[in-house]
C-alpha positions as CSV (number, residue, x, y, z in Angstrom):
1,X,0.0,0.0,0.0
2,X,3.0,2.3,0.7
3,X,4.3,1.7,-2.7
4,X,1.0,2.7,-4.2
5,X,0.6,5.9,-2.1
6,X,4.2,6.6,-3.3
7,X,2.7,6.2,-7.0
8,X,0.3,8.5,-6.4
9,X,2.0,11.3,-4.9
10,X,4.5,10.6,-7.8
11,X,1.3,11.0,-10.6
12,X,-0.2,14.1,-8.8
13,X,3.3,15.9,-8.2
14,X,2.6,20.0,-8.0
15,X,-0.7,19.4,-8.7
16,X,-1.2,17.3,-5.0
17,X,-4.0,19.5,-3.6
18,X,-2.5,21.5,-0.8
19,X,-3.5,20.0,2.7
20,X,-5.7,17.4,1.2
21,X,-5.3,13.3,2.3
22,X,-5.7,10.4,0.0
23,X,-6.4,7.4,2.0
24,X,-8.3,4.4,1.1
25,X,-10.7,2.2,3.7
26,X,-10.0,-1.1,4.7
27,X,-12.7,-3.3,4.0
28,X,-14.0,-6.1,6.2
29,X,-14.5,-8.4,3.9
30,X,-18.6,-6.7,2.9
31,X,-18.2,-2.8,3.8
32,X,-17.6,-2.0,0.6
33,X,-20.8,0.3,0.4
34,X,-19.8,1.6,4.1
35,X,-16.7,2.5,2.1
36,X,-17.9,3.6,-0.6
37,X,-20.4,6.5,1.3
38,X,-17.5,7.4,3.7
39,X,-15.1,8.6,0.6
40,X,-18.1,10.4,-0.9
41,X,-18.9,12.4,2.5
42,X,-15.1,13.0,3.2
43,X,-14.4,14.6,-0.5
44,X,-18.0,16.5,0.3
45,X,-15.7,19.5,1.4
46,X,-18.5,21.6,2.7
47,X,-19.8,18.8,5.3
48,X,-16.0,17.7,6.1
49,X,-15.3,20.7,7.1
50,X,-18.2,21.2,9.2
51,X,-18.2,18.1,10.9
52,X,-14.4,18.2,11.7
53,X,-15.2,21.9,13.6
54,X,-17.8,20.1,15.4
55,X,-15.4,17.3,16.1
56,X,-12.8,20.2,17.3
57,X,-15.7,21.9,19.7
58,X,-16.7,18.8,21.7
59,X,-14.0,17.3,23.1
60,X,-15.6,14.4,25.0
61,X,-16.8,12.4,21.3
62,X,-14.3,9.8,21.6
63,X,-15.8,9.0,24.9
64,X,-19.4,9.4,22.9
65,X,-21.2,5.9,21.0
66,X,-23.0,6.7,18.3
67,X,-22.8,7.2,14.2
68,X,-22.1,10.7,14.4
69,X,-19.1,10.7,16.6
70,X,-17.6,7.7,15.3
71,X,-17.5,9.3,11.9
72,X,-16.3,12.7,12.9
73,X,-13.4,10.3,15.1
74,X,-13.0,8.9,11.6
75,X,-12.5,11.9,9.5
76,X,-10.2,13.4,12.0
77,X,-7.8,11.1,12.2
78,X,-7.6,10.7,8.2
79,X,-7.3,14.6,8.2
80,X,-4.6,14.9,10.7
81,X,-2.4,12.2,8.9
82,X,1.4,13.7,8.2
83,X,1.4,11.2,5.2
84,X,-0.5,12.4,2.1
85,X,-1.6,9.0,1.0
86,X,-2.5,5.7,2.4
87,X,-4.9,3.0,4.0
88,X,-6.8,3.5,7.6
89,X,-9.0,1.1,9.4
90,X,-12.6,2.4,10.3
91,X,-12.0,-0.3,12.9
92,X,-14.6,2.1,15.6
93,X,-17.1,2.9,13.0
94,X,-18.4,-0.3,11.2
95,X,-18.6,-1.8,14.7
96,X,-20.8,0.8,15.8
97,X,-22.8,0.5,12.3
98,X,-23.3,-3.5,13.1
99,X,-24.5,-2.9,17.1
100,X,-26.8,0.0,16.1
101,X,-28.6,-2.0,13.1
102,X,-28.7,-5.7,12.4
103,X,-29.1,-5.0,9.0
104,X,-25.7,-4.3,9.0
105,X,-24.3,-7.5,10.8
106,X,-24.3,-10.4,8.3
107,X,-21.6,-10.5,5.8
108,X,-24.3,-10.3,2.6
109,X,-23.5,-6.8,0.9
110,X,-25.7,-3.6,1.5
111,X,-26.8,-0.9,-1.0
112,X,-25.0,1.7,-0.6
113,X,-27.8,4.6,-1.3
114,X,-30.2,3.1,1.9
115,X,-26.6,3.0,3.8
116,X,-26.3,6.7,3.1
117,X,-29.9,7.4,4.3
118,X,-29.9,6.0,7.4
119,X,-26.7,7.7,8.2
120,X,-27.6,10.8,7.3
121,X,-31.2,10.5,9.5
122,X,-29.5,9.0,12.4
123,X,-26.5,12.3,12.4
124,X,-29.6,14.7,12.3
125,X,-31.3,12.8,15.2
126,X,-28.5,12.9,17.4
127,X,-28.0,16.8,16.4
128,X,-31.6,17.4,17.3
129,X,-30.8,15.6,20.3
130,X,-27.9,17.1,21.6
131,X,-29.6,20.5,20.9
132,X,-32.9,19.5,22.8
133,X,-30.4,18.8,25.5
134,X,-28.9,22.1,25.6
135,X,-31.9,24.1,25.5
136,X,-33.3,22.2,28.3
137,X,-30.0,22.6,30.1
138,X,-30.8,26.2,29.1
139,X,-34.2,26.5,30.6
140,X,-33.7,24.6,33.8
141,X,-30.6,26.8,34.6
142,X,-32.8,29.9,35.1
143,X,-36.0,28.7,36.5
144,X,-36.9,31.9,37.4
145,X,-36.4,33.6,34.5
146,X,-38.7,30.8,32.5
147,X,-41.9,31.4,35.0
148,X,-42.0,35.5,34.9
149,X,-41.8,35.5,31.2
150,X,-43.8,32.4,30.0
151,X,-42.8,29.3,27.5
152,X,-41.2,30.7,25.1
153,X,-42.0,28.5,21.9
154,X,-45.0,27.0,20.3
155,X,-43.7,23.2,21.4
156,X,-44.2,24.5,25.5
157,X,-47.7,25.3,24.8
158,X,-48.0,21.9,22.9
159,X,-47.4,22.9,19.6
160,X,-45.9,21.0,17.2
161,X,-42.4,20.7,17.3
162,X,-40.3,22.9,15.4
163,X,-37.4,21.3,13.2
164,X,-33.8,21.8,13.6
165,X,-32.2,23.4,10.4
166,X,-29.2,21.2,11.0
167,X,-25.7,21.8,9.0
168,X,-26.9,18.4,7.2
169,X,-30.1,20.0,5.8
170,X,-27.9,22.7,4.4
171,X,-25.3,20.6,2.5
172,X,-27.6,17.8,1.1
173,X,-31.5,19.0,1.6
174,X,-33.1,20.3,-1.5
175,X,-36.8,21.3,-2.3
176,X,-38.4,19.7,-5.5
177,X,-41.3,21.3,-6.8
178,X,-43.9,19.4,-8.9
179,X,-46.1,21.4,-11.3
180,X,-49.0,20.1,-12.7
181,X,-50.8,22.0,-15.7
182,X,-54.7,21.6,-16.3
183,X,-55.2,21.4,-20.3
184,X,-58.3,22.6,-20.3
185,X,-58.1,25.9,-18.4
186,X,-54.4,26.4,-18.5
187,X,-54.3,26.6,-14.0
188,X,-50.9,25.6,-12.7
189,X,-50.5,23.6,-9.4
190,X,-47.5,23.6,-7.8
191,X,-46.4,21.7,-4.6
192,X,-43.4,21.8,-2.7
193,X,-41.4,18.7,-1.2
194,X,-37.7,19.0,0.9
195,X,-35.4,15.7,0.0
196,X,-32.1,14.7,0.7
197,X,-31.7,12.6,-2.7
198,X,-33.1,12.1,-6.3
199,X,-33.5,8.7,-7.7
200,X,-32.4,8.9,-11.5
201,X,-32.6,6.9,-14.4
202,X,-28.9,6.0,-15.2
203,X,-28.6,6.0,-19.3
204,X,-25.4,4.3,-21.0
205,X,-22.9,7.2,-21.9
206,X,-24.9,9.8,-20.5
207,X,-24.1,12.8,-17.9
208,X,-25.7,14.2,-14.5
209,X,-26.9,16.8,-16.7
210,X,-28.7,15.3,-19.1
211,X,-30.0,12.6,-15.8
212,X,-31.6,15.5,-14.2
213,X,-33.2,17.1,-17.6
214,X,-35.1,13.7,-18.4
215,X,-36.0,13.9,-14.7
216,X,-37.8,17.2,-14.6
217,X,-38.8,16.4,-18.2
218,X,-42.9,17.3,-18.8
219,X,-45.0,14.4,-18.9
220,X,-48.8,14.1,-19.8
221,X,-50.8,12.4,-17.5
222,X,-53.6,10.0,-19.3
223,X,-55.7,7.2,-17.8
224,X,-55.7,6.2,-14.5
225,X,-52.9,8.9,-14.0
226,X,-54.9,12.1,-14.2
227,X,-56.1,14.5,-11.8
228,X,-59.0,16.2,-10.9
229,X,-58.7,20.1,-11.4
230,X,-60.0,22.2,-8.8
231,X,-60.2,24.7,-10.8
232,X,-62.8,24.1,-13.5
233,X,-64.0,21.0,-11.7
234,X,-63.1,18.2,-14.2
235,X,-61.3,15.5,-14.4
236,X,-58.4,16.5,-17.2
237,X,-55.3,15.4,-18.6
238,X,-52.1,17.4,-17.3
C-alpha cells in the first residue's frame, strides 16, 4: 500500500492539492458500500469541514457511541495524517454501524444509497438531540427567568415541534417542486417537497446533466394517471 501511495503522490506531483489526504478504507471483507459512502462524504468539502469543527468543539466524542461521533473520530484522524496517501481502518465505526442496526451485521453486501440514508437521518437525530439537550439545560438553569416571562415556543404550549435546520439540511436537503398543468383551463398547481436525494434513471454514456433534464422532463398524464382540477371542476389530462 506504501508503494501505491508513493505512486500516487509521484502521478499528482505539483498538482497534490494542498492540505488534502488520500487514504483508502480497509474493507472487512462486505463494507464495501460503508466504504464507498465514507469517501463520498469526506471529498464533500462543505460537510467535512463542518463536521471536523464540530469534532474540534466537543472534546468528549471519543468518549461518545453513536454514528455521528464515530464518523467525525474517523475523519479526524484521516485529516490529521502527516502522510498524504494511504490506508486507515474504520475499525470504531463499522462496529458501531453493526451494534446499532442488524441489518448491518451479516456478511451479505448492502446498497450503498439506503446506507447513506440511514446515516444521514441517524446524524440529524442525534444533532436534534444534543440541541434538545442544551436548550433544556438552558431553561432549567434559570427557573426563574422561564416562569416570569412564559414558555417561550410554540412546542411549551403543545405545539408541534419545530425542526432543527441542522448543517446536514444545508449541505444535502433540496426542495423539488412538482407542477401540474390543467389542459383545459391552462391553472398551474404547484407543490413543494424537501429531499435529501433524487433517484435517476442511469442511461449508458450519459451525464448528470442530461440525468436531471429527463427527470424534470414534462410528462402528460392520461388514464388512471390524471387529476382532478380544482379549478374548473373536471377530471383533465395534465
Amino acid at each position: 500500500m506504501g508503494a501505491a501511495g508513493s505512486k500516487l503522490e509521484k502521478a499528482l506531483g505539483d498538482s497534490f492539492p494542498e492540505g488534502e489526504r488520500y487514504f483508502g478504507l480497509e474493507n472487512f471483507g462486505n463494507t464495501c458500500y460503508c466504504n464507498s459512502v465514507l469517501q463520498a462524504l469526506y471529498f464533500c468539502v462543505p460537510f467535512r469541514d463542518q463536521l471536523l469543527d464540530y469534532y474540534a468543539n466537543n472534546k468528549s466524542l471519543g468518549d461518545e457511541d453513536n454514528l455521528l461521533a464515530c464518523l467525525a473520530d474517523l475523519f479526524t484522524q484521516i485529516s490529521s495524517q502527516k502522510k498524504k496517501t494511504g490506508v486507515i481502518a474504520p475499525k470504531r465505526f463499522v462496529q458501531r454501524l453493526k451494534k446499532q442496526n442488524e441489518l448491518f451485521r451479516s456478511y451479505m453486501h448492502q446498497d450503498a444509497h439506503e446506507f447513506l440514508n440511514f446515516l444521514l437521518n441517524e446524524i440529524v437525530d442525534t444533532l436534534e438531540k444534543e440541541a434538545q439537550a442544551a436548550k433544556n439545560d438552558q431553561e432549567t438553569s434559570s427557573p426563574a427567568e422561564k416562569t416570569a416571562n412564559g414558555p417561550k415556543n410554540a412546542h411549551a404550549n403543545g405545539g408541534p415541534k419545530e425542526q432543527l435546520d441542522t448543517w446536514v439540511h444545508k449541505n444535502f436537503q433540496g426542495i423539488l417542486t412538482n407542477e401540474t398543468r390543467c389542459l383545459r383551463c391552462e391553472t398551474v398547481t404547484a407543490r413543494d417537497e424537501t429531499f435529501f436525494d433524487l433517484s435517476l434513471d442511469i442511461e449508458q454514456n450519459s451525464s448528470i446533466t442530461s440525468c436531471l433534464k429527463n427527470f424534470s422532463s414534462t410528462e402528460t398524464l392520461n388514464a388512471e394517471d390524471k387529476f382532478f382540477c380544482d379549478k374548473c371542476c373536471r377530471e383533465n389530462l395534465f
